[in-house]
C-alpha positions in Angstrom: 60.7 34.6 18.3 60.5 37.4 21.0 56.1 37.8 21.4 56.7 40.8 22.7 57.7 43.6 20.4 56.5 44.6 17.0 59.8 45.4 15.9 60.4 49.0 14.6 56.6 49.4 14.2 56.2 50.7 17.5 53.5 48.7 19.2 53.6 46.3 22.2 52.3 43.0 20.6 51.2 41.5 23.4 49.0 44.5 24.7 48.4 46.2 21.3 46.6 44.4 18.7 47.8 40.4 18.8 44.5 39.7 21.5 42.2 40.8 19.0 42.6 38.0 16.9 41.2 35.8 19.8 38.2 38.2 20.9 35.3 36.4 19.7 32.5 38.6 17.8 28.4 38.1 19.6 26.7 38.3 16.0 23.1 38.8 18.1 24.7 41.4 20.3 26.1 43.1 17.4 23.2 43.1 15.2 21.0 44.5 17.8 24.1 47.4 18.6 24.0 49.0 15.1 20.3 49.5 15.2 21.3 51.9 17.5 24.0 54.0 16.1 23.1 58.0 15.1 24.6 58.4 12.2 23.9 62.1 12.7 25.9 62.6 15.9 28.2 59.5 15.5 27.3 57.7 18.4 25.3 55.2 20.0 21.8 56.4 20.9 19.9 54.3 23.8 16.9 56.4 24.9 18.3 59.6 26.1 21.7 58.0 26.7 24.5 58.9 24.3 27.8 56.9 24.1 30.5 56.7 21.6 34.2 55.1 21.2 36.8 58.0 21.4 40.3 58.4 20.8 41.4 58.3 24.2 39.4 54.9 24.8 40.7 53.5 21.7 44.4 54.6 22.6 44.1 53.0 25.8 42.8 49.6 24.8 45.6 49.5 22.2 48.2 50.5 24.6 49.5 53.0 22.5 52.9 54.5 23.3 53.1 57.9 24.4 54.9 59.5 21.6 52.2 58.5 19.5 49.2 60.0 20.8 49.8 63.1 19.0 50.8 62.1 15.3 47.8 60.3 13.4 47.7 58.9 10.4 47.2 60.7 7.2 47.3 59.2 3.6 50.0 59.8 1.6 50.0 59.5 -2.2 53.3 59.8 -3.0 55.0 58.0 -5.8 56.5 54.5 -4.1 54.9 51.9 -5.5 52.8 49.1 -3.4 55.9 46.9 -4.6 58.0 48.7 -2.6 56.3 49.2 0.3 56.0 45.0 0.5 59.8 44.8 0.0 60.1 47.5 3.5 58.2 45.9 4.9 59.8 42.1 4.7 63.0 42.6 2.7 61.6 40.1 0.1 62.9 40.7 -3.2 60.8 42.4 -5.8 60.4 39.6 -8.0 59.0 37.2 -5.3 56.9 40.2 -4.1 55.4 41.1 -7.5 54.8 37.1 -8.6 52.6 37.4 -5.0 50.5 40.6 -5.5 46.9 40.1 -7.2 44.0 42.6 -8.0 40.9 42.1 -5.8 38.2 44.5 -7.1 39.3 47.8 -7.1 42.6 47.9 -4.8 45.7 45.3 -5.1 46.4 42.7 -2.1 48.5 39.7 -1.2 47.4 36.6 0.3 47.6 35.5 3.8 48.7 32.2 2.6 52.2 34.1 1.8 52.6 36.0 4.7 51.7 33.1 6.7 54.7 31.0 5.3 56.9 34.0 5.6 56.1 34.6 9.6 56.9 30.6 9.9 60.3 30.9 7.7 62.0 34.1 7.3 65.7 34.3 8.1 65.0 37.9 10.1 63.1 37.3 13.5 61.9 41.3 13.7 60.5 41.0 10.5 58.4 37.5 11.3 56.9 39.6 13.9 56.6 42.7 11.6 54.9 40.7 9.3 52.7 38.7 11.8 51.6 42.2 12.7 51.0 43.6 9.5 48.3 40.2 9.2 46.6 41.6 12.2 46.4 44.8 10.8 44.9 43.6 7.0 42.8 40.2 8.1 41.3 41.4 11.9 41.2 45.4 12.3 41.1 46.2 8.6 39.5 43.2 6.5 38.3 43.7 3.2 38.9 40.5 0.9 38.9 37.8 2.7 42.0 35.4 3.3 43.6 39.0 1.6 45.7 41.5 3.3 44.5 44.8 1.3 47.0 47.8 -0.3 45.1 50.1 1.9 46.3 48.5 5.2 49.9 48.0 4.0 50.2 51.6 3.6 48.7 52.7 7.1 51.5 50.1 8.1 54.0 51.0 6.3 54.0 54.5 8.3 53.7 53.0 11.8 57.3 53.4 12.2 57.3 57.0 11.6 55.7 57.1 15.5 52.1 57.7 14.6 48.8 56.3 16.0 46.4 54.1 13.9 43.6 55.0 16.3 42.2 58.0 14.4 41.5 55.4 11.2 40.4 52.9 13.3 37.7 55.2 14.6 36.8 56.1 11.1 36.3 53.1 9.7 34.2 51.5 12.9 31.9 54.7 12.2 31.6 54.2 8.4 31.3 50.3 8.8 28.6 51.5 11.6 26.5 53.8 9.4 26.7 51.4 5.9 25.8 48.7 8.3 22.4 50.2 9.5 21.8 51.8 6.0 21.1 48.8 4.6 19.9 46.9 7.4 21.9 43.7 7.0 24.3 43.6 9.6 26.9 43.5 7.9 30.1 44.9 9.5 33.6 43.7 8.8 36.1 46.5 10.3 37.7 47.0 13.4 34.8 45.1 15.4 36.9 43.4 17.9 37.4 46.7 19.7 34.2 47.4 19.4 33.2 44.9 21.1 35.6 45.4 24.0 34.5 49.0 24.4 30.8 48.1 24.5 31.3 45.8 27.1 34.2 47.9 29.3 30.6 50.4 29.8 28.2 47.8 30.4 30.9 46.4 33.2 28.3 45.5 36.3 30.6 42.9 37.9 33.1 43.4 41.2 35.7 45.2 39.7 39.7 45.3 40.3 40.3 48.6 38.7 43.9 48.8 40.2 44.8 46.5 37.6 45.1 49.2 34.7 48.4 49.8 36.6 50.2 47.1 35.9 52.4 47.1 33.2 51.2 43.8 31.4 47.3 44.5 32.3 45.8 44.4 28.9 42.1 44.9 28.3 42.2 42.9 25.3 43.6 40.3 26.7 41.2 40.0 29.3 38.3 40.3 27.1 39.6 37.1 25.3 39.9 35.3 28.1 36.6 35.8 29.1 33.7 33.2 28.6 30.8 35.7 27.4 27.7 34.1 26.2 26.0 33.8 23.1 22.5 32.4 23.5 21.1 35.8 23.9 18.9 36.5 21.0 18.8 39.6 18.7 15.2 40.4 19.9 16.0 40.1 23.8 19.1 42.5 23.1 16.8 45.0 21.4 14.8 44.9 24.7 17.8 45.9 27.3 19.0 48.5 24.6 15.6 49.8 24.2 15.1 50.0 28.3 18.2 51.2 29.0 18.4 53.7 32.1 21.5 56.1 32.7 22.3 53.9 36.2 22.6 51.1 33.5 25.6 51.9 31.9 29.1 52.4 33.7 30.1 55.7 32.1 33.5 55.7 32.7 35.2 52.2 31.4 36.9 50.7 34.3 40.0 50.4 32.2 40.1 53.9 31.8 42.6 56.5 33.3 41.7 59.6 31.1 44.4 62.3 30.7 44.2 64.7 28.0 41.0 64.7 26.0 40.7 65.8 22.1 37.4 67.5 22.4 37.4 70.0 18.9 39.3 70.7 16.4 39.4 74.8 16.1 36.7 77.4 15.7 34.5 73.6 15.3 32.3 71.4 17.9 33.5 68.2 15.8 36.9 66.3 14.5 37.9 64.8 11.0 39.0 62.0 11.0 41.0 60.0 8.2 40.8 56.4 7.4 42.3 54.1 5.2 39.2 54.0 2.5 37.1 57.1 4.3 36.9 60.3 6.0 34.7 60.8 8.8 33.0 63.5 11.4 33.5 62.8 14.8 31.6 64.9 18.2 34.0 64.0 21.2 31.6 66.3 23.0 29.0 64.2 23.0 31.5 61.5 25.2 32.4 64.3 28.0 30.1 62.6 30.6 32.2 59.2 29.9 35.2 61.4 31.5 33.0 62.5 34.5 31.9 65.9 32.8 29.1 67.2 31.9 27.5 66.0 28.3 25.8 68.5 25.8 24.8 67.9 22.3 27.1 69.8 20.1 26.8 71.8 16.6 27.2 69.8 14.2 27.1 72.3 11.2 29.5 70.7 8.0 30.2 67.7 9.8 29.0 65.9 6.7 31.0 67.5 4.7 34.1 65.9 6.2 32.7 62.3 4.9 33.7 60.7 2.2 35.3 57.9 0.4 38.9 58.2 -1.2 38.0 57.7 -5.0 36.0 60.0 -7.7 37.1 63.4 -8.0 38.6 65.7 -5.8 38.9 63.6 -2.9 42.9 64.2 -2.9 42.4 68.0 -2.3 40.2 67.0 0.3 42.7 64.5 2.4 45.1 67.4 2.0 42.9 70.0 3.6 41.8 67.5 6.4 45.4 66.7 7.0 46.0 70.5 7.3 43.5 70.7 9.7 
């Protein structure tokens, strides 16, 4: 098997999404982080420091090609059934796909225990890596039940070939996972969090650095990341104290795997984005992440930036994507 394409999905394996499966998550560092999201503003609060994961920083740890920067993903309820979308997706027949499919709570899935055997056995090489990728997609960046690769991922997958960019639902559901998180206090995050964690430590970067790296064409963030030997022995409570004493000379505003080019800073007459998920919609301020891009930061208006959140079930919510889409 070639490990280096993702077929016709569009992705480069390699410096895309396969290192997030070996980033390993610092529960203390992480528990201590979501005390200090503003759910207001969407961002990380330390002090008077604000800093938040954007597009462009997400697009650039992904390695995301250029033709997709500028087509997001939007859901799309249209009438092909989850049935079919399995059978694009692996050429499996319908009967083998349908004996496979089960209802967890309130959304269908298939088991990883499935896709597993069909990445080690199927007759088509491009679609063992298709699927391989489509696990990375449903068990790492968008998990829900576990050992279960969920309905909603499949169909954010399903239109990666049309040349779009995952990023914007990524973003949405690290906020939403971020703001249910500290709402009810337990620290519990499931989505996306490998790249969070990579972007939390690209700005807290205080070692020699070798920017000239981002250059190169296999340079991956992610990859490093994994490689790297991080430790975990640092309590919750002793993370609380840097966070709490953080200083602006503390934190390296610009990511040193950052080369910023265009930057998505509004969306119309508006000071903040929508942003569409797989489950949610969410706001996003951009302005409040100028200063990362060596500009100067102000707090934007953030008038009916709650308005654009919400989940995608109960009434309505269909009208909404549509207008969001629009947008």
């Amino acid at each position: 098997m070639r490990p280096f394409m993702l077929g016709r999905r569009g992705y480069n394996l390699r410096g895309g999404i396969a290192w997030q499966k070996d980033i390993r998550v610092d529960k203390h560092l992480f528990r201590a982080l979501v005390q200090f999201w503003n759910s207001a503003y969407k961002c990380f609060t330390f002090g008077e420091v604000d800093l938040v994961p954007t597009k462009e920083e997400y697009i650039t740890l992904l390695r995301c090609p250029k033709i997709q920067v500028r087509k997001t993903y939007a859901r799309v309820f249209s009438n092909q059934a989850f049935v079919k979308k399995l059978m694009s997706i692996s050429r499996m027949s319908e009967p083998w796909i349908t004996a496979r499919i089960q209802q967890k709570g309130d959304s269908k899935c298939v088991p990883w225990e499935n896709l597993r055997d069909l990445i080690l056995t199927h007759p088509d090489e491009r679609k063992r890596v298709d699927i391989f990728a489509l696990s990375i997609y449903g068990l790492v960046i968008f998990p829900k039940a576990l050992r279960h690769v969920d309905e909603a991922a499949i169909n954010l997958f399903n239109r990666l070939e049309k040349g779009i960019t995952s990023v914007p639902a990524i973003l949405t559901e690290t906020f939403r996972s971020l703001s249910s998180c500290q709402k009810t206090g337990e620290g519990r995050f499931i989505r996306c969090v490998q790249l969070l964690m990579v972007w939390f430590h690209g700005h807290f970067w205080k070692v020699v650095k070798v920017s000239y790296r981002v250059f190169f064409e296999g340079y991956s963030p992610l990859k490093e990341e994994a490689a790297i030997q991080r430790r975990e022995d640092i309590l919750e409570e002793k993370w609380m104290d840097i966070f709490q004493n953080l200083k602006e000379e503390d934190i390296e505003w610009r990511a040193y795997w950052m080369v910023p080019d265009e930057i998505m800073y509004r969306c119309g007459n508006f000071d903040w984005v929508p942003l569409l998920g797989i489950w949610e919609a969410a706001g996003y301020t951009p302005l409040l992440a100028l200063r990362q891009y060596k500009s100067r930061q102000f707090v934007p208006t953030t008038y009916g930036l709650a308005q654009s959140e919400f989940s995608f079930k109960g009434t309505h919510y269909k009208k909404r994507v549509q207008e969001l889409s629009d947008a």
